[in-house]
TORKOL-4160 file (C-alpha; in steps of 0.2 Angstrom, whole numbers, padded with zeros to 4 digits, m for minus):
356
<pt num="1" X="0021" Y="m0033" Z="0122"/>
<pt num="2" X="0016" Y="m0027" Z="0137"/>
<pt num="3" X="0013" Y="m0037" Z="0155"/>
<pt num="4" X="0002" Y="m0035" Z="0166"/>
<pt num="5" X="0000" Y="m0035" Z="0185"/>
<pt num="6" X="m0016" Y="m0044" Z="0195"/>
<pt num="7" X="m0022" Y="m0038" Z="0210"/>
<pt num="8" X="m0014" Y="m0049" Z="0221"/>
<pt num="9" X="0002" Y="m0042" Z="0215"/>
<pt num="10" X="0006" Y="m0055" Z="0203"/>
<pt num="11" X="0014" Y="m0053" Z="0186"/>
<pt num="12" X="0002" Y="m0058" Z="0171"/>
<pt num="13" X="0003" Y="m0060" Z="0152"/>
<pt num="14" X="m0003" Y="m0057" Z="0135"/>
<pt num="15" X="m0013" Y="m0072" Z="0133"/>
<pt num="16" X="m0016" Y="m0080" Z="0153"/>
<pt num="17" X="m0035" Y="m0082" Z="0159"/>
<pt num="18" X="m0031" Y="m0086" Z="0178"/>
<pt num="19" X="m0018" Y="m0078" Z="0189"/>
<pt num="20" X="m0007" Y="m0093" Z="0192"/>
<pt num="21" X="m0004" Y="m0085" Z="0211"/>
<pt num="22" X="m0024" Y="m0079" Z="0217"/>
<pt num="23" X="m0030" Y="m0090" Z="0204"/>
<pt num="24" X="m0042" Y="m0075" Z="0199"/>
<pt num="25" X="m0051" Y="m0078" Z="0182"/>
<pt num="26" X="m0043" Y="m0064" Z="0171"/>
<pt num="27" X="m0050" Y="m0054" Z="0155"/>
<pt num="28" X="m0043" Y="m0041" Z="0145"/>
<pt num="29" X="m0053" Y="m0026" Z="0149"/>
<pt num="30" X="m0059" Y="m0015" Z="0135"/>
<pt num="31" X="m0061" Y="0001" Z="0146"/>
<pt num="32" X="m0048" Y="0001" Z="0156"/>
<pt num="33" X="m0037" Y="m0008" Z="0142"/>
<pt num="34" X="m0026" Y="m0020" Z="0154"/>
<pt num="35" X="m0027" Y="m0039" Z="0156"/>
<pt num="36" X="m0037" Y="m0039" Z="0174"/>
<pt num="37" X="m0045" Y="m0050" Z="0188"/>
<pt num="38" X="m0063" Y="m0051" Z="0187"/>
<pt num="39" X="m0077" Y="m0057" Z="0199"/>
<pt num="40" X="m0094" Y="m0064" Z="0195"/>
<pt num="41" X="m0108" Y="m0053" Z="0202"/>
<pt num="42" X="m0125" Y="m0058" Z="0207"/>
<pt num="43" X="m0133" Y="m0053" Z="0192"/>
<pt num="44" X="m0121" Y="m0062" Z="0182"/>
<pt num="45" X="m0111" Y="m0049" Z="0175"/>
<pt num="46" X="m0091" Y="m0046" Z="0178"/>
<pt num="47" X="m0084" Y="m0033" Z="0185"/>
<pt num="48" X="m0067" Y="m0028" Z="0182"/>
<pt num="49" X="m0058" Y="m0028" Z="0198"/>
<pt num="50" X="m0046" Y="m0015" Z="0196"/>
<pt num="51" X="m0050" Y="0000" Z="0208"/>
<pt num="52" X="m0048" Y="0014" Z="0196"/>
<pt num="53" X="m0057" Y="0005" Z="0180"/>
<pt num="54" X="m0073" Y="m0008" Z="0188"/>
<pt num="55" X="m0079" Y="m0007" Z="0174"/>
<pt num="56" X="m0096" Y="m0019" Z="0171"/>
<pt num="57" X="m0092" Y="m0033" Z="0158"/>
<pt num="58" X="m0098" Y="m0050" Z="0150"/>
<pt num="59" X="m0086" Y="m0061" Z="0141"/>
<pt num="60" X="m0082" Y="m0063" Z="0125"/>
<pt num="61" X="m0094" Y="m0078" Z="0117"/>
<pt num="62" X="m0078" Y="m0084" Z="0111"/>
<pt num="63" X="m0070" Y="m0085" Z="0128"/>
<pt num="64" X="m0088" Y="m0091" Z="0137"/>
<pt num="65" X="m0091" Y="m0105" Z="0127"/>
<pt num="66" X="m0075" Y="m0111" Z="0117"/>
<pt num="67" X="m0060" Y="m0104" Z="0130"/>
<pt num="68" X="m0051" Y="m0098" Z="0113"/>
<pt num="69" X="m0050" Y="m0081" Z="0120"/>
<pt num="70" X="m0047" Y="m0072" Z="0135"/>
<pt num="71" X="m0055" Y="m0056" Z="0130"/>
<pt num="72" X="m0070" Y="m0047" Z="0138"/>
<pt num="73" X="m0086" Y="m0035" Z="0130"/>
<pt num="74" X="m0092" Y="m0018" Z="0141"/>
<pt num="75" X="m0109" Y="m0020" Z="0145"/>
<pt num="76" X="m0121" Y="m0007" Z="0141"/>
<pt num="77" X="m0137" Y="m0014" Z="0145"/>
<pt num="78" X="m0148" Y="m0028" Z="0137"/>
<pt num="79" X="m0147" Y="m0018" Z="0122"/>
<pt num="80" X="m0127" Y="m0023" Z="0121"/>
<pt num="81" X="m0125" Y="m0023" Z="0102"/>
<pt num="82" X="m0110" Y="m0037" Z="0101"/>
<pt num="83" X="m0107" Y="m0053" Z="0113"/>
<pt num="84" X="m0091" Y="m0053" Z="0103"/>
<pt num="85" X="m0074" Y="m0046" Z="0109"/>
<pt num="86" X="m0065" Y="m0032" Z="0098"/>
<pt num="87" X="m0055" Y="m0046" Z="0091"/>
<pt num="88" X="m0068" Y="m0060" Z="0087"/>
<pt num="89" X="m0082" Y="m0049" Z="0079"/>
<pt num="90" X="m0068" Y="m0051" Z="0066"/>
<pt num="91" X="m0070" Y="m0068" Z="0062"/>
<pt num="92" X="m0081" Y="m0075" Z="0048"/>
<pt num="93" X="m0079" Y="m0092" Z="0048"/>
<pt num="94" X="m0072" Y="m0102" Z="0061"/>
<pt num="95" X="m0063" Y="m0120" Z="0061"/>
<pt num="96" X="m0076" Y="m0136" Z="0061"/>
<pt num="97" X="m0073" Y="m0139" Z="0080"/>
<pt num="98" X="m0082" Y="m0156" Z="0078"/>
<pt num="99" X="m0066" Y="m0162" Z="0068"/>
<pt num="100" X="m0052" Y="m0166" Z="0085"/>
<pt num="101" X="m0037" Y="m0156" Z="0087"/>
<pt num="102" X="m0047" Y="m0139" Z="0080"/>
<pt num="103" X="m0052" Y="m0131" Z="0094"/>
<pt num="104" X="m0032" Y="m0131" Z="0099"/>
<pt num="105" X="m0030" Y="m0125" Z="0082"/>
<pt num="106" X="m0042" Y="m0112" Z="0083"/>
<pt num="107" X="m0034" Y="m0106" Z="0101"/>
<pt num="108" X="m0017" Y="m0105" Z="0093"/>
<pt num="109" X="m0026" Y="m0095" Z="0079"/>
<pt num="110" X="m0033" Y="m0084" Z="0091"/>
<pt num="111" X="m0018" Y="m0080" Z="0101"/>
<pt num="112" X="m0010" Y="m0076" Z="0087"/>
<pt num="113" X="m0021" Y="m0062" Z="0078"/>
<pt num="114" X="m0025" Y="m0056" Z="0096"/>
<pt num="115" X="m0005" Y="m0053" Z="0096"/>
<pt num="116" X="m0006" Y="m0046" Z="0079"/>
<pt num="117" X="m0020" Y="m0032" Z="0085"/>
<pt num="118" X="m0010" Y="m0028" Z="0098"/>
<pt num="119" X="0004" Y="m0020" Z="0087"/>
<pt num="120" X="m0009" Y="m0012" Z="0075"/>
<pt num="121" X="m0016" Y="m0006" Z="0090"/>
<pt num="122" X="0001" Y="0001" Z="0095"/>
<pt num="123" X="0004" Y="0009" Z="0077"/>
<pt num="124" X="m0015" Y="0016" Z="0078"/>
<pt num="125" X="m0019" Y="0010" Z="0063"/>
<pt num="126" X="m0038" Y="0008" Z="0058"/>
<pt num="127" X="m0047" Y="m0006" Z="0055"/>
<pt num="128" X="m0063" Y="m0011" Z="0044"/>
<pt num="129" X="m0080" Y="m0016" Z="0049"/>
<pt num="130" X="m0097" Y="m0018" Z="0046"/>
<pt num="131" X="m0100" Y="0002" Z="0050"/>
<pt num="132" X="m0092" Y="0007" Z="0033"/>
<pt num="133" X="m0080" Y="0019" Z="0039"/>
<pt num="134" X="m0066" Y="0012" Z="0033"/>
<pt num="135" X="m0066" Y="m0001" Z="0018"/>
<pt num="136" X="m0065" Y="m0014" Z="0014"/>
<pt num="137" X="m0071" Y="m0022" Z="0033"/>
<pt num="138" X="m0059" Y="m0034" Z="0039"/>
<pt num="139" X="m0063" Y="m0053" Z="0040"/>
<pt num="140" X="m0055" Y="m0068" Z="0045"/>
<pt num="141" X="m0057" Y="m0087" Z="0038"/>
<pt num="142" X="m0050" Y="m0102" Z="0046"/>
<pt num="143" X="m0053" Y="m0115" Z="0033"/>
<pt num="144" X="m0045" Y="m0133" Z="0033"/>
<pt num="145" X="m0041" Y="m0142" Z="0017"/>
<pt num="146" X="m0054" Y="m0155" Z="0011"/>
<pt num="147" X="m0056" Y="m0170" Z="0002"/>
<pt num="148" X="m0059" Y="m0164" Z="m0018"/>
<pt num="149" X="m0074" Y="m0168" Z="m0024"/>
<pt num="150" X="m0068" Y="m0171" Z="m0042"/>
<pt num="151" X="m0053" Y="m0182" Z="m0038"/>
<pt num="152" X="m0061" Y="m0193" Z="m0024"/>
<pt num="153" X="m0046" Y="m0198" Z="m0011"/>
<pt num="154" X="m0038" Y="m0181" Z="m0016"/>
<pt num="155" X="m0034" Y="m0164" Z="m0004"/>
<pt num="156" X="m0042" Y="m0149" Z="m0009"/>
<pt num="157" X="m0030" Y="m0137" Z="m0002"/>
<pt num="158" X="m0033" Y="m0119" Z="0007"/>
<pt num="159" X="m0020" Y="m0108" Z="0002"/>
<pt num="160" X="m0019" Y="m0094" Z="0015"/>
<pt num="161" X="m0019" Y="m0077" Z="0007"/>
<pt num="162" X="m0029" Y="m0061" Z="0007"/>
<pt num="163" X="m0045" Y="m0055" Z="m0005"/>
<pt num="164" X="m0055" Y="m0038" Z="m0003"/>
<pt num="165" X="m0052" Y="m0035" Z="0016"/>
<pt num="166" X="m0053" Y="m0056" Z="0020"/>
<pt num="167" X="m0040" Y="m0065" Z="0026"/>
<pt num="168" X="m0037" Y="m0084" Z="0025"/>
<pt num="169" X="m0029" Y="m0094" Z="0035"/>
<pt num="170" X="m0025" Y="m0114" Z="0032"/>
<pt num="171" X="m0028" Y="m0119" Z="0051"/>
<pt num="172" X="m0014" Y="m0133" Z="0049"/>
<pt num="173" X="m0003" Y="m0116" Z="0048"/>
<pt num="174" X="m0006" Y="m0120" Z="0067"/>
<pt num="175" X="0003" Y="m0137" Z="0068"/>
<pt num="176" X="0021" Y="m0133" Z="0072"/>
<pt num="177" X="0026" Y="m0148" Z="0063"/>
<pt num="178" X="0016" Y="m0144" Z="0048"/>
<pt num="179" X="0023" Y="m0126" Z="0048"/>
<pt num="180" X="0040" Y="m0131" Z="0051"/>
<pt num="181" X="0040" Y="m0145" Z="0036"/>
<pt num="182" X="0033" Y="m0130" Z="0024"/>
<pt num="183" X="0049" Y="m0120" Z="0031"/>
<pt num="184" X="0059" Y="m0131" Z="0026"/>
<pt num="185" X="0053" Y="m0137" Z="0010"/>
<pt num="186" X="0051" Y="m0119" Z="0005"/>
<pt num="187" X="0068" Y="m0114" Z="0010"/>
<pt num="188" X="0061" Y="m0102" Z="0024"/>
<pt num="189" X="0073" Y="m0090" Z="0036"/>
<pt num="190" X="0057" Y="m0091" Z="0046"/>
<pt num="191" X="0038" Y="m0096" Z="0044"/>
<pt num="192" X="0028" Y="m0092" Z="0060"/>
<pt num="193" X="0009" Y="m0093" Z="0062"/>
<pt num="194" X="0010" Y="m0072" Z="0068"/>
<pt num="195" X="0021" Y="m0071" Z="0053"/>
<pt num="196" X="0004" Y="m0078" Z="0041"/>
<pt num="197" X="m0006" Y="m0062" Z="0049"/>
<pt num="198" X="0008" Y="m0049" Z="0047"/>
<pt num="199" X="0010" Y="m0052" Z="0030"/>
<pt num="200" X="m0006" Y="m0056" Z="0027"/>
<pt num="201" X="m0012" Y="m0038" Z="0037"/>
<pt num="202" X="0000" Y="m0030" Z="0023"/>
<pt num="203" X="m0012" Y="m0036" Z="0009"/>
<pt num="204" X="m0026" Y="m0028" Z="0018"/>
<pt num="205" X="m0017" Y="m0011" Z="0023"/>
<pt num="206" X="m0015" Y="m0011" Z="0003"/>
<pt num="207" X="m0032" Y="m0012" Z="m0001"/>
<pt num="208" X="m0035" Y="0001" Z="0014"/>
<pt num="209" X="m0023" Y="0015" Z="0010"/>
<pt num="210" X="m0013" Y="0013" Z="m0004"/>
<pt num="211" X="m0026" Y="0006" Z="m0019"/>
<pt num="212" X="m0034" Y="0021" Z="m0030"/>
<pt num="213" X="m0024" Y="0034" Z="m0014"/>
<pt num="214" X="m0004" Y="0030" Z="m0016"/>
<pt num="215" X="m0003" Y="0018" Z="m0030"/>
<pt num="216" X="0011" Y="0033" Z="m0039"/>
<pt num="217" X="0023" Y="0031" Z="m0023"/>
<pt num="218" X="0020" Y="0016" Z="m0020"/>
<pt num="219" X="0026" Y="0011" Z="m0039"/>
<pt num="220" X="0041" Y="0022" Z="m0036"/>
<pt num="221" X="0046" Y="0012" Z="m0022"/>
<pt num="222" X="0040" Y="m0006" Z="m0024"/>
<pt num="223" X="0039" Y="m0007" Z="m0045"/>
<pt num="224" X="0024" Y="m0008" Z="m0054"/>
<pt num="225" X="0014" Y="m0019" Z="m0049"/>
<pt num="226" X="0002" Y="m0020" Z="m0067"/>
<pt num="227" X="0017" Y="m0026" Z="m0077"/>
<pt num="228" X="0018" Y="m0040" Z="m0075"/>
<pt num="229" X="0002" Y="m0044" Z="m0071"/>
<pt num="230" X="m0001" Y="m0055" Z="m0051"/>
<pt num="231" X="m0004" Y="m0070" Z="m0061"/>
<pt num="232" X="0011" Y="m0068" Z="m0073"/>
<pt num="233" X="0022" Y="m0065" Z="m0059"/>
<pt num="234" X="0018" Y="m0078" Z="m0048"/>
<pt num="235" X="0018" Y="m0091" Z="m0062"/>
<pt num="236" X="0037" Y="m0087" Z="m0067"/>
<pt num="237" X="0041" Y="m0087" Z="m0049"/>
<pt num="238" X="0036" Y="m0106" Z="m0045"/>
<pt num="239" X="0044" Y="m0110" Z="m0063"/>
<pt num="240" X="0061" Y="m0103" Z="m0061"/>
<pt num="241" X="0063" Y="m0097" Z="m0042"/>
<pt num="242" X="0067" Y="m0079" Z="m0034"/>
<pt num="243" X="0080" Y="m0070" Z="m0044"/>
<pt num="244" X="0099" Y="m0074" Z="m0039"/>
<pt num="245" X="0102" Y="m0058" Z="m0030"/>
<pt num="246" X="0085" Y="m0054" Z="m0023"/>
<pt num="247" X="0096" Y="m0052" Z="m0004"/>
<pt num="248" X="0100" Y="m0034" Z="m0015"/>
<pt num="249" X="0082" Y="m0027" Z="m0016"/>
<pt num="250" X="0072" Y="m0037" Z="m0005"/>
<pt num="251" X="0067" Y="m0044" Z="0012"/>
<pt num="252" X="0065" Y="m0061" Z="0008"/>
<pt num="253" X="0065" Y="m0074" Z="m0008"/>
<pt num="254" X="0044" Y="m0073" Z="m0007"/>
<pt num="255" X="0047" Y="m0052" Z="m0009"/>
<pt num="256" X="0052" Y="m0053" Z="m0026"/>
<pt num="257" X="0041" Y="m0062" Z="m0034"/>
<pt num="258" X="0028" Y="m0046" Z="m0036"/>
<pt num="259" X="0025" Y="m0030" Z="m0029"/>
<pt num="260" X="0012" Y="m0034" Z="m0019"/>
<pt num="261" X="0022" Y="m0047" Z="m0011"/>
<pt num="262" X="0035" Y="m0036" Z="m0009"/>
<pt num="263" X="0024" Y="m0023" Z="0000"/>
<pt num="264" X="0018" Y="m0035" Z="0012"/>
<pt num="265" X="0036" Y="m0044" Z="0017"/>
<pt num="266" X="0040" Y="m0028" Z="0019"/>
<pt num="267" X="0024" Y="m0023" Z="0031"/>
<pt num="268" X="0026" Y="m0039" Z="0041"/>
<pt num="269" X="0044" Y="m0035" Z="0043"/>
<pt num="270" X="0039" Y="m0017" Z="0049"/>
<pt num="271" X="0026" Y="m0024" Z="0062"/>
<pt num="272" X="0042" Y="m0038" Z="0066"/>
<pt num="273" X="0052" Y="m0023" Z="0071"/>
<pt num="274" X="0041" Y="m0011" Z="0082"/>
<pt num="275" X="0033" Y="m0027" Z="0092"/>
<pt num="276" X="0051" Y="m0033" Z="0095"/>
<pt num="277" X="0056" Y="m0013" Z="0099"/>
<pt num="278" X="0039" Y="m0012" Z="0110"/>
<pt num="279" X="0043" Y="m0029" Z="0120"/>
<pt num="280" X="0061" Y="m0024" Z="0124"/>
<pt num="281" X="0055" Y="m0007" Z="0130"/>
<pt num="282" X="0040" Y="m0016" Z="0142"/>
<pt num="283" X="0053" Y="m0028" Z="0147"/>
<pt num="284" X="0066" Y="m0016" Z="0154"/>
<pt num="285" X="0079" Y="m0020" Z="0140"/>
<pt num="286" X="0080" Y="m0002" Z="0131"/>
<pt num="287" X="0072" Y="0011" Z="0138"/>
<pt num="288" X="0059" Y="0026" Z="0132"/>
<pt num="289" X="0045" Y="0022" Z="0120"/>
<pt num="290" X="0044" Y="0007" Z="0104"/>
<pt num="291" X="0039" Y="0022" Z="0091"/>
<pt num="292" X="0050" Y="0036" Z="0086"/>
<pt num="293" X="0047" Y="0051" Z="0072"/>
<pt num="294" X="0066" Y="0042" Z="0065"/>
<pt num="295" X="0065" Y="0027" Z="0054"/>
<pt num="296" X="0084" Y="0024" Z="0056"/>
<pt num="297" X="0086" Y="0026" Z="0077"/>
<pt num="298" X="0073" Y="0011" Z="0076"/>
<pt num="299" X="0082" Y="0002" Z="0062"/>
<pt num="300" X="0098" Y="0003" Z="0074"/>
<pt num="301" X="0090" Y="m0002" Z="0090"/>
<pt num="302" X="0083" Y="m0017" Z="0080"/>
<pt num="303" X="0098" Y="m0022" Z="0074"/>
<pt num="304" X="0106" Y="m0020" Z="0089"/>
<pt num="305" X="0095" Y="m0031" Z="0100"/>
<pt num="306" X="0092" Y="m0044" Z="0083"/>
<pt num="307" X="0113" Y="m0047" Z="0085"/>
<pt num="308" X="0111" Y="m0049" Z="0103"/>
<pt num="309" X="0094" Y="m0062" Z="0101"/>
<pt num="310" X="0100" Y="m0072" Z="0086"/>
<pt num="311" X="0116" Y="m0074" Z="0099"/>
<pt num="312" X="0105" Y="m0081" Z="0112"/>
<pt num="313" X="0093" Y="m0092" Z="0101"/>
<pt num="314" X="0111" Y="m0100" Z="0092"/>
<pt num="315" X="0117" Y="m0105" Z="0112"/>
<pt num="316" X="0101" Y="m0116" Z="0112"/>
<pt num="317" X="0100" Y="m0121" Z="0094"/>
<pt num="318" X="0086" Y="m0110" Z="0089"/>
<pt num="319" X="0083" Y="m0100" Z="0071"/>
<pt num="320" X="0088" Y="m0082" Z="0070"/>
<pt num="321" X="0074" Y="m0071" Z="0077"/>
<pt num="322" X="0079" Y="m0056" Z="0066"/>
<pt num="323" X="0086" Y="m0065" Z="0052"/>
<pt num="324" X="0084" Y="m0049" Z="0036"/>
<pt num="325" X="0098" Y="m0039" Z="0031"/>
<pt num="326" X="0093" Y="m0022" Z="0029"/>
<pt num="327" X="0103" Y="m0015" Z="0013"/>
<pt num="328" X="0099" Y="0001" Z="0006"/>
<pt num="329" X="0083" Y="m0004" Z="m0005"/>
<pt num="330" X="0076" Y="m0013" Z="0009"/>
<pt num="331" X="0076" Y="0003" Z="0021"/>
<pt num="332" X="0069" Y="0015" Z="0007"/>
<pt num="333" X="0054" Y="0002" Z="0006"/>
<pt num="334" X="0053" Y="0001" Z="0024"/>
<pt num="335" X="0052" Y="0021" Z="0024"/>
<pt num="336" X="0038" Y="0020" Z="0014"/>
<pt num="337" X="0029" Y="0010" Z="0025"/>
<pt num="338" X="0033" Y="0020" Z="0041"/>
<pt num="339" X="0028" Y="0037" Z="0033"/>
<pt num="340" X="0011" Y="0025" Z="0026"/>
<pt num="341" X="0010" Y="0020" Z="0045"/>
<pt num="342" X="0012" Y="0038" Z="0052"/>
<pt num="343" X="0000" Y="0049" Z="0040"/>
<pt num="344" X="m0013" Y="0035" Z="0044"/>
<pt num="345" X="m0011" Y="0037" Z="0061"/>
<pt num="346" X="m0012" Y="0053" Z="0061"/>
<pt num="347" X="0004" Y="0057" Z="0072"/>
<pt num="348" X="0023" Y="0058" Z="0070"/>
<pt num="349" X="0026" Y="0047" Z="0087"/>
<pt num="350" X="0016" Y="0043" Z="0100"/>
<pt num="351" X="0015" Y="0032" Z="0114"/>
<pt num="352" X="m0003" Y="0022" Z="0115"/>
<pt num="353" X="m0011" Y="0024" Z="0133"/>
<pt num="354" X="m0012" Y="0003" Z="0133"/>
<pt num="355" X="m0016" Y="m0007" Z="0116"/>
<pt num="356" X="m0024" Y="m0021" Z="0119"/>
């Protein structure tokens, strides 16, 4: 993840909407692709303050009105199709923001897909909207549970998951202490609200290259995914749990209960890797670029920084930040998903000008 630096000399980071030194109000530029200062002019448009980029801009709706995002929209003229930032015009439904506590909910949510762009961005990989050109569109839903109306006092649950290009998302995914009990209960190594969209984001890359394109090597390297059917397969897993030694095929319990699931452990273990490869690199811990042509010089790298990570989250009591074990199986699936990742890209390797 990158950093960024304000006018005024100031570091500045992913998700900040002032600088805390120049107080500046701060938006992420689309055109010049940096987090950036930006001054109110007379006509009441932004402009990006940035010497070699002031750009014209409005805010994001999102950012205007609820301070959810920190995100800006180019302005092209009255005619400016969207008031929605690259990241928002995603969204189709949104938590109930009269209901207290959402509209913190929704922020988390926010900073969290916002992150999860940023390492598609990075990777190049395309994304679905209303234009058609690639299908399905993505779509976002932040749905809470209600009360069922066939068993009054009873919860009618959300269950976060992924269906023909939307994803949902439970928004009490967002309370750490909610998320953490599910951890725990579900015998979790980790259970993160950017973990949710990874995995989630896998689903969808599915649908988006693999279904009716790659369904033949993607049977050689996950299973088949028709036998047993999804249904089957996920009933016999909440029966009688993950399979002894799952730790020798798969990346998590959760992997082995399908193929499906499997794939998109596996993808949300990928994304794990070059956003914790990318951060090290921006932060001056390794040096040269997050993507390489060779699966294994990144598997090494991230090992070798996960040893070093886990040892410093232990000296303060924290969980492991790279708790997988990556035997033989694992690798081979995670091959799969980097040559996916690279011929959808179009590139062996190369290093994004600034992803937002």
């Amino acid at each position: 993840m990158r950093t960024y630096n304000c006018t005024c000399g100031n570091r500045l980071f992913y998700e900040n909407s002032r600088c805390l030194s120049c107080r500046a109000e701060l938006a992420f530029c689309p055109q010049c692709r940096r987090l950036a200062p930006i001054d109110l002019q007379a006509d009441g448009l932004y402009r990006c303050q940035h010497t070699d980029c002031r750009a014209q801009l409005i805010k994001c709706d999102n950012y205007r009105r609820h301070q959810v995002c920190n995100r800006a929209v180019r302005w092209s003229g009255p005619a400016t199709r969207t008031r929605l930032c690259d990241c928002c015009r995603h969204n189709e439904v949104i938590p109930d923001l009269t209901v207290p506590g959402n509209q913190g909910r929704w922020y988390r949510l926010e900073a969290a897909k916002r992150r999860l762009f940023y390492g598609l961005d990075l990777l190049g990989l395309p994304r679905g909207s209303a234009d058609g050109v690639v299908t399905p569109p993505l779509a976002f839903q932040f749905l809470a549970d209600t009360e069922d109306p066939r068993r009054p006092g009873a919860a009618q649950q959300v269950v976060t998951g992924h269906c023909q290009g939307r994803i949902t998302i439970n928004i009490l995914e967002a309370d750490d202490d909610q998320r953490e009990r599910l951890r725990v209960q579900l015998g979790e190594a980790q259970r993160t609200l950017i973990g949710h969209f990874r995995h989630e984001i896998g689903h969808y890359y599915w649908e988006v290259l693999i279904r009716g394109r790659a369904e033949d090597k993607f049977k050689a390297a996950f299973g088949d995914h028709e036998r047993p059917s999804y249904s089957e397969a996920l009933e016999r897993h909440y029966q009688a749990g993950p399979p002894a030694d799952w730790h020798d095929r798969h990346v998590s319990a959760y992997a082995s209960m399908h193929p499906w699931e499997d794939f998109a452990e596996t993808f949300a273990t990928y994304l794990d890797m070059i956003c914790l490869l990318d951060s090290a690199c921006q932060q001056g811990i390794r040096g040269g670029s997050a993507l390489q042509p060779s699966l294994d010089a990144m598997l090494v790298d991230y090992q070798q920084i996960g040893i070093a990570m886990n040892e410093m989250n232990r000296s303060v009591g924290l969980v492991d930040l790279v708790s997988e074990v990556f035997v033989a199986p694992v690798v081979a699936k995670l091959r799969f998903v980097h040559e996916l990742v690279q011929q959808a890209a179009g590139r062996l390797s190369a290093s994004p000008g600034a992803p937002g």
